[in-house]
C-alpha positions as CSV (number, residue, x, y, z in Angstrom):
1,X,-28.1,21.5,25.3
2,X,-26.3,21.4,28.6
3,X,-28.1,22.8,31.9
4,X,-27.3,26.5,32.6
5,X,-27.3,28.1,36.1
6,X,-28.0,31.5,35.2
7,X,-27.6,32.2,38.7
8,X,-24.0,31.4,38.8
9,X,-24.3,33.2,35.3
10,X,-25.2,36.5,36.8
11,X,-23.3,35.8,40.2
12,X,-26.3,36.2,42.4
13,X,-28.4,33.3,44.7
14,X,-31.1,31.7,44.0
15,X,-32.9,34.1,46.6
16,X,-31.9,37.2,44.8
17,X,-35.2,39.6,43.9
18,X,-35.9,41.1,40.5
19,X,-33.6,44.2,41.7
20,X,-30.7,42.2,42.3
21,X,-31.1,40.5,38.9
22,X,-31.5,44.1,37.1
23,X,-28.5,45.5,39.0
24,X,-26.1,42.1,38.4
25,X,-27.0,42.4,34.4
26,X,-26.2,45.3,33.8
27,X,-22.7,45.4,35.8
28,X,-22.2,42.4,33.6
29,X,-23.3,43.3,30.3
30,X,-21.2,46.4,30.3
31,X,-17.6,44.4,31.5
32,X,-18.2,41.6,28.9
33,X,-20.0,44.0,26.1
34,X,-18.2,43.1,22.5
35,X,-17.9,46.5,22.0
36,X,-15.4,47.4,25.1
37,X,-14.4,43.9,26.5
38,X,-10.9,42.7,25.9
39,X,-11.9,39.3,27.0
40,X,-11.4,36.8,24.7
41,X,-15.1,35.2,25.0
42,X,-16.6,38.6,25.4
43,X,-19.7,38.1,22.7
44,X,-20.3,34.4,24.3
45,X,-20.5,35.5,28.2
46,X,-22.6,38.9,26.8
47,X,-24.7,36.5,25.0
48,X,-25.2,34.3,28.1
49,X,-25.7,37.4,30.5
50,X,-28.6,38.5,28.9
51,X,-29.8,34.8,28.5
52,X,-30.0,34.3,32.2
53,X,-31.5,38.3,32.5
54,X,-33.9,37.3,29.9
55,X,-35.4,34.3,32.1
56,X,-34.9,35.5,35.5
57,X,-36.5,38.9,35.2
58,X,-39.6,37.4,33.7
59,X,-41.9,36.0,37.0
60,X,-43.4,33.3,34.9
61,X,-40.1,32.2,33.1
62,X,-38.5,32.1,36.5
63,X,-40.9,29.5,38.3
64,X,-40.5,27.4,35.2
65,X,-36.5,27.5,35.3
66,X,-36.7,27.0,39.2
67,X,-38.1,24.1,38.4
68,X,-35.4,22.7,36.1
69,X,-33.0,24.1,37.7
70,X,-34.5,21.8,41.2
71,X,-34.9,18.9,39.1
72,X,-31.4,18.9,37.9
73,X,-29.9,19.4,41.3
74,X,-31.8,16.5,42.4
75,X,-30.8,14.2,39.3
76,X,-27.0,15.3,40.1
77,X,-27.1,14.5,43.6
78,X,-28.7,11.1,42.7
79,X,-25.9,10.8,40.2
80,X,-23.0,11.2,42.6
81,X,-25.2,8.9,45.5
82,X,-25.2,6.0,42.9
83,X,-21.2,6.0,42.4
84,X,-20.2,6.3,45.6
85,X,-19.7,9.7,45.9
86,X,-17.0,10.5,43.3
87,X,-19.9,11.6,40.5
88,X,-19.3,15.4,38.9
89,X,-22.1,17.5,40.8
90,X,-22.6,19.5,37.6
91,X,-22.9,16.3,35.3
92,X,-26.2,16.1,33.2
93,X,-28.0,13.9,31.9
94,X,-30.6,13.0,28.8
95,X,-33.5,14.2,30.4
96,X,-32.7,17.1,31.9
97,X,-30.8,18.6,28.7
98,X,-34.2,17.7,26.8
99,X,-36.1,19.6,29.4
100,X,-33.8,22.3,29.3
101,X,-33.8,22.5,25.5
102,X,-37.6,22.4,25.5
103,X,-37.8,25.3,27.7
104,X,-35.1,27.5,26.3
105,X,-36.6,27.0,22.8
106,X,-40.2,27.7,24.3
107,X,-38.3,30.9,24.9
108,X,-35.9,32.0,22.1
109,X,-37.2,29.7,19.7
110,X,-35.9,26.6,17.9
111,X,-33.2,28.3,16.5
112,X,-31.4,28.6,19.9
113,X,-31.0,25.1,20.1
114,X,-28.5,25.0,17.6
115,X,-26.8,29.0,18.0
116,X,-23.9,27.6,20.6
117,X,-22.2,25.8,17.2
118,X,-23.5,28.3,15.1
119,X,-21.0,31.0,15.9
120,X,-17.2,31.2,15.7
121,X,-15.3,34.1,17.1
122,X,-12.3,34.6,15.3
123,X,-10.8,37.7,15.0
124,X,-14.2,39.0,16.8
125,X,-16.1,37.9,13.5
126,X,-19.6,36.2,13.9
127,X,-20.4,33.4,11.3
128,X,-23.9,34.1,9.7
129,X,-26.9,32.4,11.3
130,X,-29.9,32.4,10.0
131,X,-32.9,34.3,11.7
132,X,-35.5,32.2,14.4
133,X,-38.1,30.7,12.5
134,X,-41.7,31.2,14.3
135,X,-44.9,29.1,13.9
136,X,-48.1,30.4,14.8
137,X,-51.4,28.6,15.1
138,X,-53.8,30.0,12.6
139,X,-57.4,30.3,13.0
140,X,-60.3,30.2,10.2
141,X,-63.6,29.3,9.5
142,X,-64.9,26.6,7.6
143,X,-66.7,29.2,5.9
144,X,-63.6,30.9,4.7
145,X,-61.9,28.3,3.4
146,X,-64.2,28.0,0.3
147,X,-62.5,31.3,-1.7
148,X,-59.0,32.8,-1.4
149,X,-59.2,35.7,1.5
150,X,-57.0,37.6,2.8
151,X,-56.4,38.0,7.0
152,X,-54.4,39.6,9.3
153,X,-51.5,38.3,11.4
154,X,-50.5,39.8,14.6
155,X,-47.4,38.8,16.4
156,X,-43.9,39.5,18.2
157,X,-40.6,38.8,17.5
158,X,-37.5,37.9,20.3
159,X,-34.3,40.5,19.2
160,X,-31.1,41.1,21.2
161,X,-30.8,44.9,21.0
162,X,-27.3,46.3,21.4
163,X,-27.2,46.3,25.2
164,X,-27.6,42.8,25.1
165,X,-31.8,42.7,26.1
166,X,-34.0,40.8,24.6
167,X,-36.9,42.8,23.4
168,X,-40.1,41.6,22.4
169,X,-40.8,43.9,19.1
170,X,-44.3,43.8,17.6
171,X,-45.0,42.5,13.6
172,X,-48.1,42.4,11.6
173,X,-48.5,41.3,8.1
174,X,-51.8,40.4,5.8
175,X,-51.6,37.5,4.2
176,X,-53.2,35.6,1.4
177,X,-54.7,32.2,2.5
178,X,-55.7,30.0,-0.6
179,X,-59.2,28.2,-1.1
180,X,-58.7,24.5,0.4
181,X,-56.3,24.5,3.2
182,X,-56.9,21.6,5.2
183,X,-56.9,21.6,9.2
184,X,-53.7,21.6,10.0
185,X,-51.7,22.2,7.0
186,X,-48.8,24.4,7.5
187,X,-48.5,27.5,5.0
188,X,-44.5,28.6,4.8
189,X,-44.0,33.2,4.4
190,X,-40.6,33.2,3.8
191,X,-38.2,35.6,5.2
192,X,-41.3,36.9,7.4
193,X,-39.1,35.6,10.7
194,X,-36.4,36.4,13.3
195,X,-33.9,38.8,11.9
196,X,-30.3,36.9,10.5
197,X,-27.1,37.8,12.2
198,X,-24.1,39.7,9.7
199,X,-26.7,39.6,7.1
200,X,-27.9,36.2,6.9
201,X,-31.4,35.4,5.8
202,X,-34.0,36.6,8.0
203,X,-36.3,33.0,9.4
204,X,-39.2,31.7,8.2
205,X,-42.7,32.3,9.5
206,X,-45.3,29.0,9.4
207,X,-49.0,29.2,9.8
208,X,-50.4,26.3,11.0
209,X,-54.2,25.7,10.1
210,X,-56.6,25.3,12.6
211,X,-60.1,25.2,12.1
212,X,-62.7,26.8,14.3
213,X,-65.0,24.4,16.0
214,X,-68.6,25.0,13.8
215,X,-71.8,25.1,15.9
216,X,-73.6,22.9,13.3
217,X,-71.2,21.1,11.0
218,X,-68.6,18.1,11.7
219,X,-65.6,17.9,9.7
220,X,-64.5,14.7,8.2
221,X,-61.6,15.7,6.1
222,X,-62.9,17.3,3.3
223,X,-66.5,16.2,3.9
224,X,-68.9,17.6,6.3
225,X,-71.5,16.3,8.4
226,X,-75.1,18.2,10.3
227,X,-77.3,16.4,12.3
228,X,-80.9,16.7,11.1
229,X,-83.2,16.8,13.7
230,X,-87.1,15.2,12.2
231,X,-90.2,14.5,14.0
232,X,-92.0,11.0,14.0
233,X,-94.1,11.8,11.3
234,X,-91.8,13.2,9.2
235,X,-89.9,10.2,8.9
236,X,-92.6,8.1,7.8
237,X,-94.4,10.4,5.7
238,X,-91.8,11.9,4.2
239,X,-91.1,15.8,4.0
240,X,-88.9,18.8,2.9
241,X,-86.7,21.0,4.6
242,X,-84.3,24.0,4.2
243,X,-80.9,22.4,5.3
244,X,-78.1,25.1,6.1
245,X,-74.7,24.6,4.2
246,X,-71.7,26.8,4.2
247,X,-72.5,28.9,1.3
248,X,-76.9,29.2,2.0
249,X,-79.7,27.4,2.4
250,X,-81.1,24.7,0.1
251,X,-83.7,22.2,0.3
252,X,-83.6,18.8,1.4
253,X,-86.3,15.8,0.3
254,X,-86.7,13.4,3.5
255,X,-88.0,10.2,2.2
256,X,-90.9,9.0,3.6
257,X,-90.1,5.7,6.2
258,X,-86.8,7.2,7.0
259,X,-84.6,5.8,9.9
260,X,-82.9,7.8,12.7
261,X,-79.3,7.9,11.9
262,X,-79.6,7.5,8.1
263,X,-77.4,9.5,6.0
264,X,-78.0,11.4,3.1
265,X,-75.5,13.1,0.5
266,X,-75.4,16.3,-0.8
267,X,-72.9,16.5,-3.3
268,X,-70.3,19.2,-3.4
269,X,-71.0,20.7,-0.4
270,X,-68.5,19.9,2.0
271,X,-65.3,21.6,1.7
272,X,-62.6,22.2,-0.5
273,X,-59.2,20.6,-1.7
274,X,-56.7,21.3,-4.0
275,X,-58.9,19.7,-6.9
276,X,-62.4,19.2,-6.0
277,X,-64.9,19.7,-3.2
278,X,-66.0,17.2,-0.5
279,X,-69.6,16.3,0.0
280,X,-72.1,17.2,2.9
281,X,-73.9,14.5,4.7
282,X,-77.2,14.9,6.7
283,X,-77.5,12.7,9.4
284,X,-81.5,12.2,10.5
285,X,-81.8,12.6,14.0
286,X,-85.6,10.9,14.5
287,X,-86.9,13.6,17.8
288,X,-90.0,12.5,20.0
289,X,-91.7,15.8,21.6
290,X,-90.7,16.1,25.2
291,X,-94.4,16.6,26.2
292,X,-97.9,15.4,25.3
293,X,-101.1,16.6,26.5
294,X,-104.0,13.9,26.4
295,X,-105.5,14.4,23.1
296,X,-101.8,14.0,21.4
297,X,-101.7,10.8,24.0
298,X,-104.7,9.4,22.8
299,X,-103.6,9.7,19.2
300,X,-100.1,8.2,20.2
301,X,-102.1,5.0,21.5
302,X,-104.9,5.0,18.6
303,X,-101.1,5.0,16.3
304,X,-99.3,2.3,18.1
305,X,-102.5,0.1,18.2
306,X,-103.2,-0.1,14.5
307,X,-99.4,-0.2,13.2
308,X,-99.0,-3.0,15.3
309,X,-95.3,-2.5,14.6
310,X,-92.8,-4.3,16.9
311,X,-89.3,-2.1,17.2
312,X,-87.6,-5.2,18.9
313,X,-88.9,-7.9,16.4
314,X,-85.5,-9.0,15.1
315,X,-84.6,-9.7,19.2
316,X,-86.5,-12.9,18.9
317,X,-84.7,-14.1,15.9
């Protein structure tokens, strides 16, 4: 997509405030509205008038296009420098119509990117065009992705209304989410979009999966990991233990002479897929106490003197 100046768009400078931008719009949008205008490209310069409203008015928007708008007038002047002069001040160039794309998308949506081909004015008709599509980041538990459940979705669509302003209009929907959807799997609700122009097919809304971090378990695809934290003595005499999984507590054997960092399965307890469940893995974590008074000292010494076990033996080797 070619770089716009939607200063030149709306006949103002740079400089203009947001009153100057409100006041310019709407001199323009009523000249070149579709409804009145006898101009032959009356629907494209409306269209493009309430573009450039659309991203000046907004303070955030505006920095961002300041930006571009820098950057390109750098990269033109560059371009003219480099052939001698006799460059076109208003050529682009790859990167900035990729930046500009980006950020005009970030905006309207993907769908913009391709709307300048999308429409054909002839005898002031509008070829259909199929509504925005939107994708929204999803978030669940791991918790809730062992049974279907149903959540709430909460967001806004972009529509032109028939002054020519984009409005922001609010949409909520409950939707189904299956058991087993995998971090970052993309779930289609079709015809939940942006509206179609001249009755074309509304867009599509995507939910993209995202798990929320868990304060115990790792995920590993569809298994699951938890660090078990065991004391000295645990770990060589053996013990049991309730171990916390997604769906309750159950009890876990620690064989005696037990290693830090050795794993142990539990079978079905991870999460979900389409056809089976992943397994959970407890990973012993051997924990020294962080204090010792002198009798627990003396025991320590009494220990290390009549195991006569060497840690480092294998070093020698």
């Amino acid at each position: 997509m070619n770089f716009k100046d939607y200063y030149s768009v709306l006949g103002i400078e740079p400089q203009a405030d947001d009153k100057a931008v409100k006041v310019a719009y709407k001199k323009l949008a009523r000249q070149y509205h579709p409804d009145v205008s006898k101009h032959p490209d009356a629907e494209a310069k409306f269209k493009e008038i309430g573009e450039a409203y659309e991203v000046l008015h907004n303070a955030k928007d505006r920095a961002q296009y300041d930006e571009l708008r820098r950057q390109h007038l750098h990269r033109s002047r560059s371009g003219q420098s480099a052939h001698g002069g006799q460059g076109n001040y208003q050529h682009s160039d790859p990167q900035t119509e990729q930046d500009f794309t980006d950020f005009i998308n970030s905006i309207f949506g993907a769908r913009h990117a391709g709307s300048e081909h999308g429409r054909q004015h002839r005898g002031g008709s509008t070829r259909r065009q199929k509504g925005q599509d939107i994708e929204l980041e999803f978030a669940m538990f791991l918790e809730e992705t062992l049974t279907d459940t149903t959540k709430p979705v909460d967001f806004s669509l972009k529509q032109q209304d028939a002054s020519g302003r984009i409005t922001e209009q609010p949409k909520s929907l409950k939707v189904k989410i299956p058991a087993g959807v995998a971090n970052g799997e993309r779930i289609r609700l079709k015809g939940q979009g942006g509206p179609g122009t001249t009755k074309a097919d509304n867009g599509d809304l995507y939910l993209q999966i995202r798990f929320v971090p868990h304060p115990l378990f790792d995920v590993d695809g569809q298994n699951l990991s938890i660090v078990v934290p065991i004391a000295p003595w645990e770990a060589v005499l053996g013990t049991k233990l309730k171990l916390p999984t997604l769906t309750g507590q159950i009890q876990l054997n620690i064989p005696a002479n037990s290693q830090s960092g050795q794993r142990l399965r539990i079978k079905g307890k991870g999460l979900l897929n389409k056809k089976q469940q992943g397994d959970l893995y407890a990973v012993l974590k051997v924990v020294v106490p962080s204090s010792s008074n002198d009798a627990s000292k003396t025991l320590w010494a009494e220990l290390a003197e009549k195991t006569q076990f060497d840690p480092r033996a294998t070093w020698s080797k």
